[in-house]
N, C-alpha and C positions, 0 to 999 in steps of 0.2 A: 504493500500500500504506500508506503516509504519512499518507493523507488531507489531503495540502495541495490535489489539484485531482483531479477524476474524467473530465476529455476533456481527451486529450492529440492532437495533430495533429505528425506528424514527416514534413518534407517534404522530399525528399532528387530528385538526377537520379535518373533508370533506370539498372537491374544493378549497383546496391553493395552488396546483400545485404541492404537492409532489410528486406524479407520473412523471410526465413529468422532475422535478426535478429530484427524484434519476434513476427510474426506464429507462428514454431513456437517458438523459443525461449522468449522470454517468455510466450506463453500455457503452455508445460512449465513454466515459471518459477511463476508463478499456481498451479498447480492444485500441485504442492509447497507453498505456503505456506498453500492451502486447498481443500484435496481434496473438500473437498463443493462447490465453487462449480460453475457448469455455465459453459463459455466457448464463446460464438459466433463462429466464422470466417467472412469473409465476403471473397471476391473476385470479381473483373471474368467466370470464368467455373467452371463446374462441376468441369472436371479442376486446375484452381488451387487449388479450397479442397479438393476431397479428398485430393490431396497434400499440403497444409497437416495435414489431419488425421492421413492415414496416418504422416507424419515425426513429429508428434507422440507418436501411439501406442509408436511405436518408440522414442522417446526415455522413455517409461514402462516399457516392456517392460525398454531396457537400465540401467536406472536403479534400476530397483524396489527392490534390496537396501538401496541409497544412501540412497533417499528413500523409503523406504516406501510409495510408490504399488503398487497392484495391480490388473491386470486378474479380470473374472469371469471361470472357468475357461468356455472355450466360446465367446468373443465372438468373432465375425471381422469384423463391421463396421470399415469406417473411414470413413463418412462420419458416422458418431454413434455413439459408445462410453461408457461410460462405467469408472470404476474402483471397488473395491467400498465404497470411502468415502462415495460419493453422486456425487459430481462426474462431470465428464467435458467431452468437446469434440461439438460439431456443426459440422460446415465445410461451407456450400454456397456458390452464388452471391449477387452482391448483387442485390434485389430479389423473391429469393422462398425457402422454405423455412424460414422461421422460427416462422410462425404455428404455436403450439399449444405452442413449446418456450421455457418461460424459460431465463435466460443471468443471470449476474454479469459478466462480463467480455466483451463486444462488441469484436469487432476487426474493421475496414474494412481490407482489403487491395486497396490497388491499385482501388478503384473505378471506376476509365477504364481502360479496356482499352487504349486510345491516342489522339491528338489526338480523331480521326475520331469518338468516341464522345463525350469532353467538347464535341465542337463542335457535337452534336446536342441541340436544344432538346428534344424529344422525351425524349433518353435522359435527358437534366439533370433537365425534369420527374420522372422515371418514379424517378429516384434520389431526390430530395429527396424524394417523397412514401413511399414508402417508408421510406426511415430515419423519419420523424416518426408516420406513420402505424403501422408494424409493428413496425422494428427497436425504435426506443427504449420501444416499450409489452410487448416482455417483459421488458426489463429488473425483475429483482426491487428493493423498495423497500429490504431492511435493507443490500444492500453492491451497488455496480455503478459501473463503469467502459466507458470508449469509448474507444480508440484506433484514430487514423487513419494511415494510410500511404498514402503517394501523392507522385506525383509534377503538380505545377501545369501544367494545359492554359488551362485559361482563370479567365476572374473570377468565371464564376458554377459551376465546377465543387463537389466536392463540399469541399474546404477551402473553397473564397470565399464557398461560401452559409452555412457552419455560422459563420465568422470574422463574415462580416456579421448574422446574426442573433442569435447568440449573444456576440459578440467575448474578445478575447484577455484573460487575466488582468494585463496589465498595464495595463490600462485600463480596468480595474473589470468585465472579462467571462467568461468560462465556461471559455477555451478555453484549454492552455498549448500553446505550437506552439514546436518544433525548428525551424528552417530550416537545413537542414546544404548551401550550395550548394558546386557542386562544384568552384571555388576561391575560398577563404577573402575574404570583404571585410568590410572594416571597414566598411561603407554599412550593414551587416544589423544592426551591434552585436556585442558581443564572439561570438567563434567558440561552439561548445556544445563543442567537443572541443578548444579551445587555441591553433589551427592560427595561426599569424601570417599577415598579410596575402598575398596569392598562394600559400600553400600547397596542393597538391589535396588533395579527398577518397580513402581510399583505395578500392581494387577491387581485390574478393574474387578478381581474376585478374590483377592486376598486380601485379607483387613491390612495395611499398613503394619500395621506391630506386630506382627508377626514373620520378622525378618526370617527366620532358620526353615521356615517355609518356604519362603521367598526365593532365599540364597541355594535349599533345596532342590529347586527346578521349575517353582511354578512361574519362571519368564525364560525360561533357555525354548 
């Protein structure tokens, strides 16, 4: 929103709630601060990003007073809605459903469905050429953003090829990347949330206090 960088990569274990974090929150977040923008969901399968969208809706329906967002009267879509400002969300899978809808705000959810999918040369291809081929060409030119979410399968998955091509803004490249691992070390550089050395991340099902649970496996 800031304009300090427009690809952001946040790379956390599975089930901490990053999704629901960036991918419905913050896209709800987004279209509050600019209701005409159009924002792209994008995950590993079909009923992933429509729930992405449907949760979203919801969060405009119950909000609308708050934030002035407003549905058309009649809409029941949830896999592409929009609100009467201009804006709105489309949520499909990654690799197809884009073509013909521009977006300001592109969000990569989860693009490996799991190991078995990042470890396929095939699916890796079928990814890369897609985001460079389709996704990033509806991006509109006057405001747009990309954020990823994902957890790391391998080095050429869809963080390792965007980091090697594009590289990190600390090293004079494109990309700002989070790496939240799921106990704190000081090898990564300072924590993003504070966490002093061995502390775990938390889960959205694990009470906070109860670290030895935590540090146990419930974020690996």
């Amino acid at each position: 929103m800031r304009g300090e960088y427009d690809r952001l990569l946040i790379l956390t274990p599975p089930q901490v709630g990053k999704s629901t974090t960036v991918a419905e929150w913050a896209s709800f977040w987004w279209l509050c601060l600019f209701p005409q923008d159009r924002v792209a969901i994008t995950s590993s399968g079909d009923d992933l990003a429509q729930k992405r969208g449907k949760t979203i809706r919801g969060y405009v329906e119950e909000y609308s007073d708050e934030f002035g967002l407003r549905m058309p009267p009649g809409v029941g879509a949830m896999q592409d809605w929009s609100v009467t400002e201009g804006g709105g969300v489309r949520s499909v899978s990654v690799g197809k459903g884009l073509t013909g809808h521009d977006g300001n705000l592109l969000i990569v959810d989860d693009p490996h469905k799991d190991r078995a999918d990042a470890e396929s040369e095939a699916f890796r291809r079928h990814l890369h050429d897609w985001y460079s081929s389709t996704a990033l060409k509806r991006l509109q030119p006057d405001r747009n953003a990309v954020v990823a979410i994902q957890t790391r399968w391998h080095p050429d998955d869809f963080a390792g090829r965007r980091i090697a091509e594009e590289g990190r803004i600390e090293d004079g490249g494109r990309w700002k990347v989070i790496r939240l691992p799921a106990i704190a070390d000081p090898k990564f550089g300072p924590d993003p949330l504070g966490r002093a050395p061995g502390e775990p991340l938390p889960h959205p099902k694990i009470p906070s206090k109860n670290k030895k649970r935590l540090r146990r496996g419930g974020t690996t």
